[in-house]
N, C-alpha and C positions, 0 to 999 in steps of 0.2 A: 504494500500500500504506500501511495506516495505519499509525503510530508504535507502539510497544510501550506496549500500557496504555490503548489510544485505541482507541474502538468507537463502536459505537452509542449514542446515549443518548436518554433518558424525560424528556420536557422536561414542565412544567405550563405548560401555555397558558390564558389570560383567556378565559371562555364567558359566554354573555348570562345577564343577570340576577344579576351577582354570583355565578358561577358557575364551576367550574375543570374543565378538562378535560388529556385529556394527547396526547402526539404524540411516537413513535418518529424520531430522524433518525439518519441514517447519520453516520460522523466525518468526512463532507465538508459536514456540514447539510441533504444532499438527503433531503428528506422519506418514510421507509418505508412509516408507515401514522397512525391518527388512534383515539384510541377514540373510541367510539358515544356514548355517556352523558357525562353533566356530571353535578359533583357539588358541594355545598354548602358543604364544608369542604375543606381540605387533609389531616385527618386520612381523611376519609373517603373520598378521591382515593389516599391511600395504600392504604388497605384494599382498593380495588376492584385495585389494581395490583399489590399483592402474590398476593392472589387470581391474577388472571392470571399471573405471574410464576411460581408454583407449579403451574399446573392449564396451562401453555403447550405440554405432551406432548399435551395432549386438544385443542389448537385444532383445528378442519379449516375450510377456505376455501373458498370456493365463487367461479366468476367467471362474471358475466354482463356483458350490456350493458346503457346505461343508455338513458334515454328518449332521450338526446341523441346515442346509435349510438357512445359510448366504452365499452370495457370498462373492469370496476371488478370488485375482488374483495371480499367481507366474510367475516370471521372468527369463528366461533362456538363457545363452549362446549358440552358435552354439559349437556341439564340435570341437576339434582340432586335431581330426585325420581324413587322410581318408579312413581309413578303416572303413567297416559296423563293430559296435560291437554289434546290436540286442540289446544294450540295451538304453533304453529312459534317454534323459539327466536329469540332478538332476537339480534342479532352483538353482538360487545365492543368488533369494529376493522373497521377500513374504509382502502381505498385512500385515501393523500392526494390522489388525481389520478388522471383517464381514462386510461386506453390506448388508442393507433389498432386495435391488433392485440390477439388474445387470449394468444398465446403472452410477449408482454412483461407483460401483464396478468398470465399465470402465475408469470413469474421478479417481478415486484414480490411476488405474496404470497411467494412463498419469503425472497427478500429482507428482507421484515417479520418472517417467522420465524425465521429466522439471525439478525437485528442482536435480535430478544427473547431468543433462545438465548445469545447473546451478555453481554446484558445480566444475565441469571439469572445465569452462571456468574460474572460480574466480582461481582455483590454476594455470591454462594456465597463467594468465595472474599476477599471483603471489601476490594474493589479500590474501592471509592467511596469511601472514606473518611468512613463514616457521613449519607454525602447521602442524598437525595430520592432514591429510595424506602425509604429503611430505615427 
């Protein structure tokens, strides 16, 4: 059980090309989930995360296998237009890691959803103390 005040947290991780990305870990470090996208600033690594952060009610997961016969889940927003664009949305998150089985592949995205859920409510309620992501 984790300490009071001790969760999840949204780490910025180093992406190719001068590039930052982020990554969900539990308050044990064991990796939740990974976003999809890299982005060119810090300012605008925050914008995409608070976005997620607020719009985290509309994610839905989807889980397949991968070419390599692990299951992996990815997370995706509803778009934001209402036009039909014929094209399929791009996910925001992704499993850090295969699963042998589907049903663990299942509780990891849950997992990824709780420790964001998680993480919403601690900056809601201004438990970071003005960090990354605010």
């Amino acid at each position: 059980m984790a300490a009071e005040g001790r969760g999840p947290r949204l780490l910025i991780v180093p992406a190719p090309e001068r590039c930052l990305g982020w990554a969900l870990r539990a308050a044990n470090g064991r990796p939740l989930g990974v976003g999809v996208r890299t982005y060119r600033s810090e300012e605008e690594l925050a914008e995409a995360v608070r976005v997620l952060l607020i719009e985290r009610a509309a994610l839905r997961c989807s889980v397949a296998q991968s070419e390599g016969r692990q299951w992996v889940w990815s997370a995706y927003l509803p778009a934001r237009s209402t036009r039909r664009t014929g094209v399929e949305p791009a996910p925001v998150a992704r499993s850090a890691r295969g699963y042998l089985r589907r049903d663990q592949c299942q509780a990891g995205a849950e997992g990824f959803l709780s420790g964001l859920q998680w993480v919403g409510q601690e900056l809601r309620r201004g438990g970071r103390d003005g960090r990354w992501p605010l």
